[in-house]
DRENNU-32290 format. One record per residue (C-alpha): residue number from 1; residue in three letters; x, y, z. Coordinates in pm, 1 decimal. Layout:
<nodes>
+-----+------+----------+----------+----------+
| seq | type |        x |        y |        z |
+-----+------+----------+----------+----------+
| NUM |  ALA |        X |        Y |        Z |
...
+-----+------+----------+----------+----------+
</nodes>
This chain:
<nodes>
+-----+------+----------+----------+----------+
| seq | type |        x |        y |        z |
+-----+------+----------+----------+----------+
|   1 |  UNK |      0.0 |      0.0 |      0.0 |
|   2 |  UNK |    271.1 |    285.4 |     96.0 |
|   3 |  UNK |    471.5 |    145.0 |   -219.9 |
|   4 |  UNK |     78.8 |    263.7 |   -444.7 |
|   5 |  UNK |    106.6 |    620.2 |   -227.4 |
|   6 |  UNK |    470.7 |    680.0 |   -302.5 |
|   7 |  UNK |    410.2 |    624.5 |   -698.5 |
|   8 |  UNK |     74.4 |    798.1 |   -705.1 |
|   9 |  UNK |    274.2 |   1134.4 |   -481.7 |
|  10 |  UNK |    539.5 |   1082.8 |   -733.9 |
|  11 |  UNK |    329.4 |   1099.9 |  -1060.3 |
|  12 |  UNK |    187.7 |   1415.2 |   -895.6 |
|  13 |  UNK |    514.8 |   1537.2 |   -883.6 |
|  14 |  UNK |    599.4 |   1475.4 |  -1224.1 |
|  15 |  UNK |    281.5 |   1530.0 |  -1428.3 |
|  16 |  UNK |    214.3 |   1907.7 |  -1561.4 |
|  17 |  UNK |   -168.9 |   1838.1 |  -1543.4 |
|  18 |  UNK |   -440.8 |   1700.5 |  -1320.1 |
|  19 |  UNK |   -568.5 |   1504.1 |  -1715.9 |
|  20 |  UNK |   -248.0 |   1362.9 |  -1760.1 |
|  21 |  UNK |   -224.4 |   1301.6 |  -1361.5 |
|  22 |  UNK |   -538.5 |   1136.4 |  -1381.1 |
|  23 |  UNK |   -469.2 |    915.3 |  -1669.2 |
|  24 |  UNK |   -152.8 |    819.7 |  -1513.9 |
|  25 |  UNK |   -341.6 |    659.8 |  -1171.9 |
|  26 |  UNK |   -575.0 |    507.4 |  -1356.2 |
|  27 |  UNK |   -282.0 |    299.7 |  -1533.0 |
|  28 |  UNK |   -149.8 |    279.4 |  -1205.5 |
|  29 |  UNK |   -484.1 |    115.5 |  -1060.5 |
|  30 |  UNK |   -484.3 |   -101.3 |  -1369.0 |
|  31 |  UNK |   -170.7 |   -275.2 |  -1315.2 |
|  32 |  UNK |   -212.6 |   -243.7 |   -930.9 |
|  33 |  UNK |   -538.8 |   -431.6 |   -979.6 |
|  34 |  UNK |   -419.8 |   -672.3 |  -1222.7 |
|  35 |  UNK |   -124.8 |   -771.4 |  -1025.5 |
|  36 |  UNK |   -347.0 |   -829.4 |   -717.8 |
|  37 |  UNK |   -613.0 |  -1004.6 |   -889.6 |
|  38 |  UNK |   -326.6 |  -1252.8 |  -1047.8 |
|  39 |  UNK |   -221.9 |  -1313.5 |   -694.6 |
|  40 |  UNK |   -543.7 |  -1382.4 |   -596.3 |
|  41 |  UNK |   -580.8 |  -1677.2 |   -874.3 |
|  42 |  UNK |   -237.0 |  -1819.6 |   -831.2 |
|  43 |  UNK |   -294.8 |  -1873.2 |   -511.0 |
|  44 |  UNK |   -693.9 |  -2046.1 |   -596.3 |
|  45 |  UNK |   -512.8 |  -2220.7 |   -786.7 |
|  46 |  UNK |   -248.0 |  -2392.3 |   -555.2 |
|  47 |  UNK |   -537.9 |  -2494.6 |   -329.0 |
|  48 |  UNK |   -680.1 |  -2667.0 |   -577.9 |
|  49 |  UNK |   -384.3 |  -2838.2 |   -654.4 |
|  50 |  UNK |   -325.2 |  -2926.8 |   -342.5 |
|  51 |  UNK |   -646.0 |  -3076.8 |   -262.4 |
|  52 |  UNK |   -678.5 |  -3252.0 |   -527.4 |
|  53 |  UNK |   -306.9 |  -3423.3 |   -478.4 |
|  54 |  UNK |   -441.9 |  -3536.5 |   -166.6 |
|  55 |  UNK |   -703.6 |  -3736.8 |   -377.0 |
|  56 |  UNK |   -408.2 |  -3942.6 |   -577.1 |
|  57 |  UNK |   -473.5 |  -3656.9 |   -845.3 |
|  58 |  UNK |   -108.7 |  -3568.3 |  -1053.0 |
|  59 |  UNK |    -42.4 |  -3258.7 |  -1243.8 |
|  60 |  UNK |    113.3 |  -3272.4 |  -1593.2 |
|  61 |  UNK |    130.6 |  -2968.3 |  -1642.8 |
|  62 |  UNK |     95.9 |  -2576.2 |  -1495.2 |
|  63 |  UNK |     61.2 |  -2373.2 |  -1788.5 |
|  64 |  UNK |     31.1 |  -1984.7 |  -1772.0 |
|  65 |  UNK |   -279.2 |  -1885.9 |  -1797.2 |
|  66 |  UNK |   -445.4 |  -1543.7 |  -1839.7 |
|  67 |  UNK |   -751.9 |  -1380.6 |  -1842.4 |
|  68 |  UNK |   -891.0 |  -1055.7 |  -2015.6 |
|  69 |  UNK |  -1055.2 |   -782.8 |  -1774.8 |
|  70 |  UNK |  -1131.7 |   -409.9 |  -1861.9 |
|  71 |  UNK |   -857.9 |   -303.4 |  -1705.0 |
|  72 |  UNK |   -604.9 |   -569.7 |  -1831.1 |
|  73 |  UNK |   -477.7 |   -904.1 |  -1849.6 |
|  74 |  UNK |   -472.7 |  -1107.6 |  -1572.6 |
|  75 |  UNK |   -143.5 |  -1404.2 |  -1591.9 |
+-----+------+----------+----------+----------+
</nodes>
């Protein structure tokens, strides 16, 4: 979180305009939001994996996956 205050203090810093400000946090939130949200799968995903281990189940493989939102791709 102080790492998303930092940036967003430093893009006010460095922006000439509260537009191009604006557009910049919105990227920002993208990625931020993206980044968490890919977290949030990965780690859906291990529980599954583990779960279903316990049932004798084997993985062949752990492809990359993504997945489209508004504000992104989420891998």
């Amino acid at each position: 979180m102080e790492n998303i205050i930092t940036r967003i203090y430093e893009l006010l810093k460095e922006t000439e305009n509260l537009i191009e400000f604006e557009e910049q946090v919105q990227l920002l939130m993208y990625d931020t939001f993206s980044n968490l949200i890919g977290e949030v799968f990965i780690s859906i995903n291990q529980v599954i994996k583990e779960k279903k281990q316990v049932e004798n189940w084997k993985v062949e493989r752990n492809d990359e996956k993504s997945i489209q939102f508004i504000f992104g791709d989420v891998r």
